[in-house]
C-alpha positions, 0 to 999 in steps of 0.5 A: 486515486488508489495508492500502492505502497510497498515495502513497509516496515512491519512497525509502520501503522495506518496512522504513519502512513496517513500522516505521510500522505496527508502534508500532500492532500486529503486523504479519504482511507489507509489499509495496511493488508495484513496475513489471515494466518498470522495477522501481521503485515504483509509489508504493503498498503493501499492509501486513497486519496480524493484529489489525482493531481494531489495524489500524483504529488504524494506518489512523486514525493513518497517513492524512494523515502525512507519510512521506519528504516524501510525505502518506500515503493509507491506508486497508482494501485492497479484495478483488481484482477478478478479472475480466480487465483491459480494454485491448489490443484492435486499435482501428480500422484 
């Protein structure tokens, strides 16, 4: 199962977040996405787990904790919209 985590404290490493969800279950990846621009943290994560039943307990027992000073949000990753983005456009002239 893919995990939505959100809310993250900029000082919080793929590491901590393995850490976190592992004492809940074998954990096959951690991602913190990070800003092309800049290359810092955008503040949220996808962490996977093998086992559903595993991953709905650390989902259950991770949202609401406090990580690095920041309230966790966690719950299932939605599938990704493939649809183009909106945006660019040249607006009026």
């Amino acid at each position: 199962m893919n995990i939505y985590v959100g809310n993250l404290s900029f000082d919080v490493s793929e590491d901590d977040l393995r850490q976190v969800f592992e004492s809940h279950g074998e954990v096959t990846s951690t991602k913190i996405i990070m800003d092309r621009e800049t290359g810092k943290s955008r503040g949220f994560a996808f962490v996977e787990m093998s086992d559903d039943a595993q991953a709905q307990t650390a989902i259950n027992d991770v949202n609401g904790m406090d990580l690095k000073g920041r309230e966790l949000k966690v719950n299932q990753a939605r599938p990704r919209d493939d649809a183009p983005r909106g945006g660019g456009g040249r607006g009026r002239y």
